[in-house]
Structures are given as C-alpha cells and as structure tokens.
DRENZA-768173 format. One record per residue: x, y, z of N, C-alpha, C, CB in turn. Coordinates in steps of 0.02 Angstrom, whole numbers, plus 50000, padded with zeros to 5 digits. Atoms other than C-alpha are relative to their C-alpha. Glycine has a CB too. Example, Ala and Ser with C-alpha at 12.3 -4.5 7.8 and 13.67 -1.06 7.14 Angstrom:
[r [50045 49941 50000] [50615 49775 50390] [50045 50060 50000] [49950 50001 50062]],
[r [49958 49941 49997] [50684 49947 50357] [49961 50055 50037] [50020 50023 49929]],
//
This chain:
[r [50074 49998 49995] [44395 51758 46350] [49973 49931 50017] [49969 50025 49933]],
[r [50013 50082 50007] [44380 51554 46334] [50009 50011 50102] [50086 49933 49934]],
[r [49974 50036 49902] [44466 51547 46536] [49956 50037 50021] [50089 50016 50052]],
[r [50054 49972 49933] [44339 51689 46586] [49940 49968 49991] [49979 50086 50002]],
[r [50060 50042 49997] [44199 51594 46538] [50000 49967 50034] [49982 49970 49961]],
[r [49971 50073 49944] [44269 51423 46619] [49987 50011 50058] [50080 49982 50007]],
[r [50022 49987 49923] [44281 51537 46773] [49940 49996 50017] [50014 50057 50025]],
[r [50057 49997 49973] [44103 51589 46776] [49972 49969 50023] [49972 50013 49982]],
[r [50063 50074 49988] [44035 51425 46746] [50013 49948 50043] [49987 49952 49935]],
[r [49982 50042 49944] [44139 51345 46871] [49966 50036 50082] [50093 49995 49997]],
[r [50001 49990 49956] [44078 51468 46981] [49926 50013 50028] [50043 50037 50002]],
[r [50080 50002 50005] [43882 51436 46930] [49994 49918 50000] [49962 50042 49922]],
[r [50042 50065 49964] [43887 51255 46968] [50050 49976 50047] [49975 49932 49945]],
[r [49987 50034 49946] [43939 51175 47125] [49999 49925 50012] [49965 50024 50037]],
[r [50007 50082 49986] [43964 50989 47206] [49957 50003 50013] [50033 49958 50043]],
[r [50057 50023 49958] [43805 50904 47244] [49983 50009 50056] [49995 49954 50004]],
[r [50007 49998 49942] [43750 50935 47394] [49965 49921 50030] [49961 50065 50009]],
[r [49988 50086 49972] [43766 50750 47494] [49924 50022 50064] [50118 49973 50055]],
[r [50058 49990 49961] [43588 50742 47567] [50009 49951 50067] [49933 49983 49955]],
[r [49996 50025 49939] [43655 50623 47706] [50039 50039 50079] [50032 49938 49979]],
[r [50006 49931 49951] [43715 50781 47781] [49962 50029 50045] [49997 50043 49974]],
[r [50064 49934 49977] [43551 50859 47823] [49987 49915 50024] [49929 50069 49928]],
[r [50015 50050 49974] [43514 50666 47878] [49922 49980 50012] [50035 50004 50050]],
[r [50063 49995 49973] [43341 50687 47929] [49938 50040 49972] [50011 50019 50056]],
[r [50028 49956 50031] [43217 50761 47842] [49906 49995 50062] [50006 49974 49900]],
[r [50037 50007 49945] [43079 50826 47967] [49941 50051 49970] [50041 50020 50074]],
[r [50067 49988 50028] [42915 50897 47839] [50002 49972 49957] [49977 50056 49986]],
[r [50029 50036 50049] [42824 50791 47729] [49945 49972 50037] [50045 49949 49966]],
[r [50080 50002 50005] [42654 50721 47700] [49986 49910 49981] [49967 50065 49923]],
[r [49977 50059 50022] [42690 50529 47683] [49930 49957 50012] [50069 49975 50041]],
[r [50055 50055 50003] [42546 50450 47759] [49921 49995 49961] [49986 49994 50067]],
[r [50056 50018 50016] [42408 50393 47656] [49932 50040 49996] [49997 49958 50032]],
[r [50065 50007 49997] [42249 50465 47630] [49968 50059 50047] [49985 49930 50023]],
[r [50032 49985 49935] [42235 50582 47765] [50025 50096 49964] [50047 49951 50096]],
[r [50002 49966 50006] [42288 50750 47687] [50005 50009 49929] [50023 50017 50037]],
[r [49961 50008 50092] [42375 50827 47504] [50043 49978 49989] [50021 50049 49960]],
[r [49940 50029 50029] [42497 50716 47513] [49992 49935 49970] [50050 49995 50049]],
[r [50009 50077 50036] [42504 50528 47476] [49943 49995 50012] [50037 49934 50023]],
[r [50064 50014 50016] [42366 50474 47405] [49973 49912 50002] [49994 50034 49928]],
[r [49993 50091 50003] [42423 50270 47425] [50039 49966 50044] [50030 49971 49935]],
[r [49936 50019 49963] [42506 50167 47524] [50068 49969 49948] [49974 49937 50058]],
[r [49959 50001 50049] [42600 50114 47378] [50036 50050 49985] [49976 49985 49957]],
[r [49964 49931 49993] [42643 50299 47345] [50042 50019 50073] [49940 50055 49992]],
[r [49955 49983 49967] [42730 50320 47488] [50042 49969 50030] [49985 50026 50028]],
[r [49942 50023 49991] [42825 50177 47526] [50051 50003 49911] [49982 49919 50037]],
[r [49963 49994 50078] [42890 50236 47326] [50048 50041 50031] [49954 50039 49925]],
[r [49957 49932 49964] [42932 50393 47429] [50041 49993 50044] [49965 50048 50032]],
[r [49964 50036 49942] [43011 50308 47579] [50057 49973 49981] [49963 49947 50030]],
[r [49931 50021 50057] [43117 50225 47453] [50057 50044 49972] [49974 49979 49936]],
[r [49951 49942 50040] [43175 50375 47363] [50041 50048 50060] [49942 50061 49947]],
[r [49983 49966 49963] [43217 50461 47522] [50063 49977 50029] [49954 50010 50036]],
[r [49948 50062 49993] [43313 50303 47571] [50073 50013 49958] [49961 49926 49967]],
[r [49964 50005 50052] [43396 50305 47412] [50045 50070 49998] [49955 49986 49939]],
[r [49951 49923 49992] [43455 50508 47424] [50040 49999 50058] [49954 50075 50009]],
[r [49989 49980 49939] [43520 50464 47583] [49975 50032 50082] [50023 50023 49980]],
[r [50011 50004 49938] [43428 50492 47720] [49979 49973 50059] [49986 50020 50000]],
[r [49997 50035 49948] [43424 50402 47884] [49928 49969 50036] [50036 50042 50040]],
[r [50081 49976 49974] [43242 50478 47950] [49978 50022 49967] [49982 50039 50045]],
[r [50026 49957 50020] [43106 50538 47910] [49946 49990 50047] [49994 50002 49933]],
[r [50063 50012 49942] [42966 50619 48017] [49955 50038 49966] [50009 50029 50085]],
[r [50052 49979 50022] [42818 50653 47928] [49955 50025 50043] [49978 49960 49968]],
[r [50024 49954 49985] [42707 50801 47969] [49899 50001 49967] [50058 50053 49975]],
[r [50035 49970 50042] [42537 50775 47892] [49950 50073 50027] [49962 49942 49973]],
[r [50042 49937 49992] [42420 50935 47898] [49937 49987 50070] [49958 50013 49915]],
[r [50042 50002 49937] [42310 50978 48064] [49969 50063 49978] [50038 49998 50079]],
[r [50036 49927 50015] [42186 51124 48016] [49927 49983 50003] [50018 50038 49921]],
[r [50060 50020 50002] [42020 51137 48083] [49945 50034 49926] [49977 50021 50077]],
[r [50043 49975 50038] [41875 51123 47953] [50030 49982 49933] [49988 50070 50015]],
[r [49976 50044 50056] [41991 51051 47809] [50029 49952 50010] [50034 50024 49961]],
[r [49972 50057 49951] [42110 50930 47896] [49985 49968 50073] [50053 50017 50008]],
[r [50031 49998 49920] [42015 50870 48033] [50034 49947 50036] [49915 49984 50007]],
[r [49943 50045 49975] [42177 50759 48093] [50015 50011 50080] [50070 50017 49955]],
[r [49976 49962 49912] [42202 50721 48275] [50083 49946 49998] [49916 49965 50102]],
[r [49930 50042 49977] [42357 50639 48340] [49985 49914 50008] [50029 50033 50086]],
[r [50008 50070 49978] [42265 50460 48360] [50004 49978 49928] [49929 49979 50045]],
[r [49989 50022 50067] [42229 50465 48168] [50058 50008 49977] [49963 50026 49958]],
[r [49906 49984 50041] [42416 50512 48109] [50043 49944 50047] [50049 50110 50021]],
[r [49992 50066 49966] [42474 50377 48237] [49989 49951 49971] [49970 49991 50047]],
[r [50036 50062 50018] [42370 50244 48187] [50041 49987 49904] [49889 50021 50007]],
[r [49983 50035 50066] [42434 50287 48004] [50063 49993 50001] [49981 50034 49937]],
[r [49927 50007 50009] [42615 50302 48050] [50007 49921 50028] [50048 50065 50047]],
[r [50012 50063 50003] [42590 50118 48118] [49996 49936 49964] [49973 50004 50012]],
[r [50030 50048 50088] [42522 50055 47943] [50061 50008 49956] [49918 50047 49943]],
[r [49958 49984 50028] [42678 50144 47855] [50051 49959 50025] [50006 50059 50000]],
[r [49929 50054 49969] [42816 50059 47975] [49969 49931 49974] [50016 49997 50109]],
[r [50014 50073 49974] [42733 49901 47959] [49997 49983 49916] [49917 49981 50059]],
[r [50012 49981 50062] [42717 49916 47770] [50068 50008 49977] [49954 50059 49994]],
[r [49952 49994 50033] [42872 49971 47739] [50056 49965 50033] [50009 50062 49988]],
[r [49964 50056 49974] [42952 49836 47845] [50010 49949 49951] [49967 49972 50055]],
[r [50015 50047 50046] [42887 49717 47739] [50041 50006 49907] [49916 50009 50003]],
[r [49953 50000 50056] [42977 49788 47575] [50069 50021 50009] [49975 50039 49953]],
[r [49912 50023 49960] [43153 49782 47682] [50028 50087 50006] [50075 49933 49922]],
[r [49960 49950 49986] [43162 49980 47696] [50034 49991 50068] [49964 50059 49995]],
[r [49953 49985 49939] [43313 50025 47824] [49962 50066 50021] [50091 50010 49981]],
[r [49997 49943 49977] [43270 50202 47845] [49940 50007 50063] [49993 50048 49938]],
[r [50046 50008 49935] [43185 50259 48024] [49950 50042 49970] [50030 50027 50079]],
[r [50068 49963 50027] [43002 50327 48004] [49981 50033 50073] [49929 49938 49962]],
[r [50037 49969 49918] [42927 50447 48156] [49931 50052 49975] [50076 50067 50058]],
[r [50023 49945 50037] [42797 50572 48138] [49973 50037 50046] [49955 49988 49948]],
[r [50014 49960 49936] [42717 50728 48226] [49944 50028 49976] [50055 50053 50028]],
[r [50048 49987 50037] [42615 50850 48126] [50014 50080 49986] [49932 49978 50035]],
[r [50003 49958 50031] [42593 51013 48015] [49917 50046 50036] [50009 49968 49923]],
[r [50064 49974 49967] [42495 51134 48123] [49983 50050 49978] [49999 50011 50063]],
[r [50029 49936 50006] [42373 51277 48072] [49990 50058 50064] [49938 49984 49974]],
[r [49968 49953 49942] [42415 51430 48166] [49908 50028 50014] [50080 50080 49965]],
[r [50066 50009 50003] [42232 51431 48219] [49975 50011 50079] [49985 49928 49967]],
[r [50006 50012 49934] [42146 51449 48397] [49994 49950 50009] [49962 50024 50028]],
[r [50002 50086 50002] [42128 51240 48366] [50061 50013 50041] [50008 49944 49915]],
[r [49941 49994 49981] [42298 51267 48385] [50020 50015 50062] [50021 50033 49968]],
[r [49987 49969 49930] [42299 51369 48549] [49996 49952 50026] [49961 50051 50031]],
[r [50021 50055 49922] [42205 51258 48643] [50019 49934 49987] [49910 49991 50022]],
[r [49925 50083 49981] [42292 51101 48591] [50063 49994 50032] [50037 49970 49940]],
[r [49944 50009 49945] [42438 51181 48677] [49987 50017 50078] [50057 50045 49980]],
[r [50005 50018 49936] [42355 51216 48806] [49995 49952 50040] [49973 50017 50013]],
[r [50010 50064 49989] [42287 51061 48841] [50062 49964 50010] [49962 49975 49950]],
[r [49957 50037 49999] [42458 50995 48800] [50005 49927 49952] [49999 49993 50063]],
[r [50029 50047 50044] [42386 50888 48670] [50033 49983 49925] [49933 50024 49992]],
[r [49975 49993 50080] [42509 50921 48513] [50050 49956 50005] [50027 50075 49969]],
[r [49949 50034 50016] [42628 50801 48421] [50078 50046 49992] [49976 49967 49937]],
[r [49924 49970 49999] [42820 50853 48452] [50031 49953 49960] [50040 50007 50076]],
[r [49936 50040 50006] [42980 50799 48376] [50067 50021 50001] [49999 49972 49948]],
[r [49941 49951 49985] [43147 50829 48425] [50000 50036 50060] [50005 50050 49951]],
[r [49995 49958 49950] [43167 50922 48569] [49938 50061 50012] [50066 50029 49988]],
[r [50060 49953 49979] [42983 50976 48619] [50011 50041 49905] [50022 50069 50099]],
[r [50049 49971 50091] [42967 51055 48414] [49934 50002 49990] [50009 49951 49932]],
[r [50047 49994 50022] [42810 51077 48369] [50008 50042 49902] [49965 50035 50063]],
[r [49999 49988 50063] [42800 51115 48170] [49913 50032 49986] [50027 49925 49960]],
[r [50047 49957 50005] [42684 51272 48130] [49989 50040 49947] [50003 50032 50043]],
[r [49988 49952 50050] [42627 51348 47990] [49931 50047 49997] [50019 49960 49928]],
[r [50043 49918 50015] [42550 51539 47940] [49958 49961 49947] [50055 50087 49961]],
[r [50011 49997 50046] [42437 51571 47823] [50041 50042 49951] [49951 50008 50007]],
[r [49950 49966 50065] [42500 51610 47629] [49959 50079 49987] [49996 49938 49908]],
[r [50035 49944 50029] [42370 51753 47612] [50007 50073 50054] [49917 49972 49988]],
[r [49978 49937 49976] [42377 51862 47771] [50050 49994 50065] [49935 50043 50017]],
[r [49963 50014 49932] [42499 51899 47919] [49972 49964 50047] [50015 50055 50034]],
[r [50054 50018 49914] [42457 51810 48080] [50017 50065 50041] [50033 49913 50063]],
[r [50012 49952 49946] [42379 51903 48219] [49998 49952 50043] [49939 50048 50000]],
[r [50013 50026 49941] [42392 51870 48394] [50065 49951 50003] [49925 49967 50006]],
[r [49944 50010 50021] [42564 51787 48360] [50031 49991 50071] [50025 50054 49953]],
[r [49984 49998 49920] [42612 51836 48526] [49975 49962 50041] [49987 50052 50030]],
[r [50048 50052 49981] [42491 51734 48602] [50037 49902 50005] [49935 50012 49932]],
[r [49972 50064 49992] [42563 51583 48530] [50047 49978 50020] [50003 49978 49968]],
[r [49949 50031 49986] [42708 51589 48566] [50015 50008 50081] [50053 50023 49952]],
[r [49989 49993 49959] [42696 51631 48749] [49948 49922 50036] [49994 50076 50010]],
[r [50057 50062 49965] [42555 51482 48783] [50054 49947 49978] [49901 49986 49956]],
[r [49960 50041 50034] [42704 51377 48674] [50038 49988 50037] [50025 50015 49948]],
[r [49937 49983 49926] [42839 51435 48815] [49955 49967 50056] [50021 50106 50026]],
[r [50023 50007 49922] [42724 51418 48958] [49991 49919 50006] [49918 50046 50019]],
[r [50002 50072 49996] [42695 51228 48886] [50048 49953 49997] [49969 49982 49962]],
[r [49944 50035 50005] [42867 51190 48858] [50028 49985 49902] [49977 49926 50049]],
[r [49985 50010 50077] [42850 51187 48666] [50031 50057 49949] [49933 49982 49971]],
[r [49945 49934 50019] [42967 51262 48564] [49991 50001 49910] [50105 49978 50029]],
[r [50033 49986 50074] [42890 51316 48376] [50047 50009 49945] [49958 50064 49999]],
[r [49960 49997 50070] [42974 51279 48212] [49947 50025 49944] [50033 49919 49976]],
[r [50047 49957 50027] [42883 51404 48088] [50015 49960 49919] [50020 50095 50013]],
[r [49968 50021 50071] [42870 51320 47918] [49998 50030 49923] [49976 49941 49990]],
[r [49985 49953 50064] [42929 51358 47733] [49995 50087 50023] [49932 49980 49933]],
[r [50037 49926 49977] [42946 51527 47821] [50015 50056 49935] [50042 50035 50086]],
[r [49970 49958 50066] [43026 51598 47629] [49949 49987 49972] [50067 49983 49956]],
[r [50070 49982 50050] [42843 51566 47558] [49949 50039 50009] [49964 49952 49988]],
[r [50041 49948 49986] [42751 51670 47646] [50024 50079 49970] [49995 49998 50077]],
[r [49984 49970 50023] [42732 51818 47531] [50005 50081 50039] [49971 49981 49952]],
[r [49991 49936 49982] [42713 51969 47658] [50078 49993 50031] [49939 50026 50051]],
[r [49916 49978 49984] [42888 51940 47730] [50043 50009 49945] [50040 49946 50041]],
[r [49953 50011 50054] [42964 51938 47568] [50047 50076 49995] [49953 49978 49922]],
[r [49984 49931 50014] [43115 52074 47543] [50034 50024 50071] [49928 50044 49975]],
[r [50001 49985 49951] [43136 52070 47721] [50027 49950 50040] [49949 50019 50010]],
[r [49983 50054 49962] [43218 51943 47857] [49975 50038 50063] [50079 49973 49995]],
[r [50005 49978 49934] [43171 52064 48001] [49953 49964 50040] [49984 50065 50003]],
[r [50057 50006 49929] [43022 51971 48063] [50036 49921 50018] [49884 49998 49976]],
[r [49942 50066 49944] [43147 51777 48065] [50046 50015 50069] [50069 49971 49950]],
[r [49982 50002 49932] [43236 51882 48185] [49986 49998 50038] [50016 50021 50019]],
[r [50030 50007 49960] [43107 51923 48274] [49968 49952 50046] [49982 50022 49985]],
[r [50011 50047 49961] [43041 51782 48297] [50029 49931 50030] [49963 49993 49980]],
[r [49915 50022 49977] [43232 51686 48313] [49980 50037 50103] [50095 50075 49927]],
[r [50006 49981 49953] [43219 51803 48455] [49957 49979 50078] [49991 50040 49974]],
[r [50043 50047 49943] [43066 51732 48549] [49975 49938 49991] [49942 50027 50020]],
[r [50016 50075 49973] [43112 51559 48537] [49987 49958 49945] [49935 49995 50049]],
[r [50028 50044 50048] [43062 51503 48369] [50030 49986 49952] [49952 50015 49980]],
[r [49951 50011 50036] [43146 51412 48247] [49974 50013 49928] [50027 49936 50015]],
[r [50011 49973 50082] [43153 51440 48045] [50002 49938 49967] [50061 50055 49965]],
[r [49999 50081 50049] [43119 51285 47922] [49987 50038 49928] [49917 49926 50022]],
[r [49997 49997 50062] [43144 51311 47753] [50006 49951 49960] [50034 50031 49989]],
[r [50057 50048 50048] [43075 51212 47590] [50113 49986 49938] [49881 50084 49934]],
[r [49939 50019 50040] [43240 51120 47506] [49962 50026 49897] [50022 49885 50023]],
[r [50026 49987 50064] [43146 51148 47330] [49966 50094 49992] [49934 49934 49990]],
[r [50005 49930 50021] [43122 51339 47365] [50076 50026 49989] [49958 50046 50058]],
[r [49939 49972 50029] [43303 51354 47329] [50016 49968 49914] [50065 49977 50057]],
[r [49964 50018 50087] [43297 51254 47145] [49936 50047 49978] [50002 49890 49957]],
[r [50020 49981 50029] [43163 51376 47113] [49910 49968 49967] [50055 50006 49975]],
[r [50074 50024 50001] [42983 51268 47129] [49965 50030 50013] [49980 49959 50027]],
[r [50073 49964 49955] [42887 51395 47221] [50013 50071 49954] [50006 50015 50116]],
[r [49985 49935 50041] [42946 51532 47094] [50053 50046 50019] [49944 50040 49998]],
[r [49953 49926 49995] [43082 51680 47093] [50013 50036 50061] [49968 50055 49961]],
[r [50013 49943 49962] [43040 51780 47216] [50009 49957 50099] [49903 50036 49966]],
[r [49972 50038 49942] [43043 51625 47347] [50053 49965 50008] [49968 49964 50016]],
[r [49950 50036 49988] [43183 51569 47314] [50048 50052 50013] [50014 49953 49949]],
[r [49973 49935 49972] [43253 51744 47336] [50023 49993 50071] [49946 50057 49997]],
[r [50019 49981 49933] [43181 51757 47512] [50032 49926 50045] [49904 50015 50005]],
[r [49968 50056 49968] [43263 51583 47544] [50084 50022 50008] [49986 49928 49951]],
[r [49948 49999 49972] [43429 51620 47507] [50017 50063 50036] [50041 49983 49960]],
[r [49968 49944 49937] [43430 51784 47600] [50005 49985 50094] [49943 50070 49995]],
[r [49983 50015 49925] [43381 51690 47760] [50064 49943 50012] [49928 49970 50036]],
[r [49955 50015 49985] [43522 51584 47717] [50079 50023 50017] [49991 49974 49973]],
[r [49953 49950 50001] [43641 51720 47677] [50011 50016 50070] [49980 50058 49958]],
[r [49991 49975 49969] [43604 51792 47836] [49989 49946 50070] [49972 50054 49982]],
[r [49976 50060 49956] [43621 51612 47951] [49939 50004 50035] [50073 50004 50047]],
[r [50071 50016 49963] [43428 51633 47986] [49957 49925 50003] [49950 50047 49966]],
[r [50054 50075 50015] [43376 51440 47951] [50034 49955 50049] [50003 49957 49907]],
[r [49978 50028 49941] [43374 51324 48082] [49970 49919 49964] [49960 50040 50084]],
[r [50023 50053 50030] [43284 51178 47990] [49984 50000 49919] [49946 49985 50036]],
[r [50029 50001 50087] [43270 51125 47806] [49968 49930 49983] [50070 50011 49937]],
[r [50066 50055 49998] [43126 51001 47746] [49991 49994 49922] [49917 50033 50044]],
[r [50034 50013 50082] [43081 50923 47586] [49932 50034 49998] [49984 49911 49979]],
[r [50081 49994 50017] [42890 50967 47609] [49977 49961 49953] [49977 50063 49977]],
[r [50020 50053 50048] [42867 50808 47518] [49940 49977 49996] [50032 49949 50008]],
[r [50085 50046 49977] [42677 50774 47464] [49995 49953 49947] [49913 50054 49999]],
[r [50016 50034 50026] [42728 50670 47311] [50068 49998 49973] [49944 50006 49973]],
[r [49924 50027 50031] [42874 50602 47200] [50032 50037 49970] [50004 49950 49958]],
[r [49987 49960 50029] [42890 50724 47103] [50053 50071 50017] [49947 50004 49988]],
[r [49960 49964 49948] [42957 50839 47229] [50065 49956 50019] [49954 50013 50067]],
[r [49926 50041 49991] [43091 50706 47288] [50037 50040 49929] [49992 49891 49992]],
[r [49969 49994 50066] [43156 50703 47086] [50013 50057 49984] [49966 49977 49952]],
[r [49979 49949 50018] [43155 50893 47081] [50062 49997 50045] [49953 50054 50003]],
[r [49953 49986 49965] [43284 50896 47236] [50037 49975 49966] [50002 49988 50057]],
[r [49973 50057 50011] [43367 50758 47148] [50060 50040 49952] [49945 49939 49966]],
[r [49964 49972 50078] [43405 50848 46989] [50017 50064 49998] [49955 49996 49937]],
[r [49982 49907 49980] [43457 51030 47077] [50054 49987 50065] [49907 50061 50036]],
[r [49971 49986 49946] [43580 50969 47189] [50073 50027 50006] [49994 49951 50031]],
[r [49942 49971 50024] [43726 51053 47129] [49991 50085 50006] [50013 49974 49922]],
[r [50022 49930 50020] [43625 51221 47130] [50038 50020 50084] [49894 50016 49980]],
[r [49978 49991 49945] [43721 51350 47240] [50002 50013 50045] [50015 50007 50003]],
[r [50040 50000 49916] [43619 51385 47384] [50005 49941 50012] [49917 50023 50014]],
[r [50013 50030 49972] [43583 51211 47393] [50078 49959 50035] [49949 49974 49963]],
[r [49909 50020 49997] [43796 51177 47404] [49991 50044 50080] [50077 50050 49914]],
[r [49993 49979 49953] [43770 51303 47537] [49979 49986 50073] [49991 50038 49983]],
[r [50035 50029 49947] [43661 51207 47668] [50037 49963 50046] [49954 49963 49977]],
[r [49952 50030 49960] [43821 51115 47720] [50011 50043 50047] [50058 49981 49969]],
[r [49962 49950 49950] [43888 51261 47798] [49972 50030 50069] [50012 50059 49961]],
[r [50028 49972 49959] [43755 51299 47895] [50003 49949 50070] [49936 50020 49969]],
[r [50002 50032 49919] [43728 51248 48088] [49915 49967 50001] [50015 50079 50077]],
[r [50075 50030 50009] [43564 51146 48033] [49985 49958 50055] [49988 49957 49933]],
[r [49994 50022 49930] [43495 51068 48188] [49947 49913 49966] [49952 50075 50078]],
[r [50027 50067 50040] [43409 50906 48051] [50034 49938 50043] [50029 49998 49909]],
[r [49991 50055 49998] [43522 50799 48107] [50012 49985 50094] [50059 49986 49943]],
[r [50058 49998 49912] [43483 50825 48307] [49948 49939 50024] [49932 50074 49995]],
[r [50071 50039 50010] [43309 50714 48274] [50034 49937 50003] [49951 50014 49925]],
//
C-alpha cells in the first residue's frame, strides 16, 4: 500500500518546468501607467527582474488597445517602451525588452488593419483578444482584412473565454484560418479558476497551443508561476512545438 502511494505521488508532481525553454514570454502589461498593469516604473523594472531571474531572455510587452477605456496608440506604447529600456539599462538588466500591443477585437481594430497601422511581433503577429462576456461576431471579417494585410492573429488566453469552454472545436477552427492560440501560463496552476484551467489543458492535450504568455500585470502573477512549476500541465509545455522562442 506504502509503494502505491509513492507511485501516485510521484506521478502528481513533476520536474519544474525550466522557463528558459519557452524563452520569450510575448503578453504582459509592463509599461507604466498606461493600462491594468504596472502602475510604476519601479514596479516593473521589479518585474523585468523577476522575469530575468526565471529565465527568460525576452520579453514583449502587450499593453491593452480598446477604444473608450484604453485609448493607447502605438506612439504612446513606444514612447513608454523607450522609458523602460532606458530605465532598466540603468539597473544592469540583461534581458531584451520589445513591445507590440493587446488588441480589442473591436471595429478600432478593423480599421487599424486596414490602414495597416497595428503593432506586430514576430512574424507579422498581431496579439488579439475577445470579449469574456459574449462570442465575437463578424469574426470572419477579421480575419480576412488580417490576411489581406499580411497579419497573422494570435487569439489571446483563448482557455478564458467562457463560451468555448468544454469544447476545442472553435481553436480548430480558427487554427484553420490562420490563427494562432496563446494561452495564460497561470491558467494551468489554477488562477483563473477550475474550469479554466480545464479548458487549458484540453487545448494542450489536444496540441492546440501555439503560444504561452505570462499575462503579467503585476508581481504577483510572476510568484504564482514561480511556485506551480512542477504542476503537470505546466511539465507538459516542453513537449509542445511552442513557437515563444521564434521572437
């Protein structure tokens, strides 16, 4: 009875998962002042540090673009990713800093690709997110004005959105036309609740994730990854064909 226990529990915790693996971490909210994320410049070269410190190489911060609450263009998220390098020069971080932005799936949205006007990273990416309350409509739309511009849509935390839950059919779908899957490293220790961390590891189960992201808007979040990295989805992120370290 003693050895079947031993087994279980050897087979409920796992090695750490070595975050210089995933190398790059490509959502978070780092700069200053400008959305819900850092609220300091002090706060986020804390965060810059800690990111450093877990191992990672990059980081390309995303802050929020949504008209009517985030009224962020690409000159202001610039201007602050400028202040951050230059800032965090000065307290001897190594790690590289880039940034692009966290877009609301919005007609803002449309016509910034039309225009041609949106922050990329990585290979033409664009980083897009639904709303949490209802499906998007018109969906189609975006992603054909996205194609026609050359931009190729990474859908984010797509395991928090609660109408797909239960379901992977619509990552295929939209795997299918072109778009990639980002998933929330802290919806697998169980931060966003039960039910998302479910819907995470089924799109891992089933080799639907193409990107995984801290969604870092404060320290606190780092320290949860910190202290769950043994958990065994997150052991499982090695295995995958993650395209993080691409950037």
């Amino acid at each position: 009875m003693i050895v079947g226990l031993f087994s279980l529990f050897k087979k409920q915790v796992s090695e750490p998962l070595d975050l210089s693996l995933i190398g790059v971490d490509m959502h978070s909210h780092l700069i200053p002042g400008i959305d819900d994320g850092s609220n300091s410049m002090d706060e986020s070269i804390a965060m810059l540090a800690k990111f450093e410190h877990l191992g990672y190489r990059k980081v390309i911060t995303t802050p929020h673009i949504m008209s009517e609450v985030y009224n962020n263009t690409s000159e202001i998220i610039l201007k602050g990713l400028d202040e951050v390098r230059e800032e965090a020069k000065k307290h001897g971080l190594k790690i590289e800093i880039d940034a692009a932005a966290e877009y609301y799936f919005d007609d803002y949205l449309v016509n910034l690709v039309k225009k041609r006007e949106v922050l990329t990273f990585g290979d033409q990416y664009v980083l897009v997110e639904f709303s949490f309350h209802t499906p998007p409509e018109y969906d189609d739309l975006l992603f054909f004005e996205m194609q026609m511009a050359r931009y190729k849509p990474v859908l984010a935390h797509f395991e928090r959105y609660p109408y797909f839950h239960g379901s992977t059919e619509k990552a295929k779908e939209y795997r299918d036309k072109g778009a990639q899957i980002q998933i929330n490293i802290n919806s697998l220790t169980g931060n966003y609740g039960p039910e998302v961390r479910k819907q995470a590891e089924k799109l891992i189960d089933q080799n639907l994730v193409d990107f995984i992201g801290s969604d870092c808007h404060r320290m606190q979040h780092l320290v949860t990854m910190e202290e769950n990295l043994n958990k065994p989805y997150l052991a499982k992120l090695s295995q995958l064909t993650l395209k993080n370290q691409s950037l």
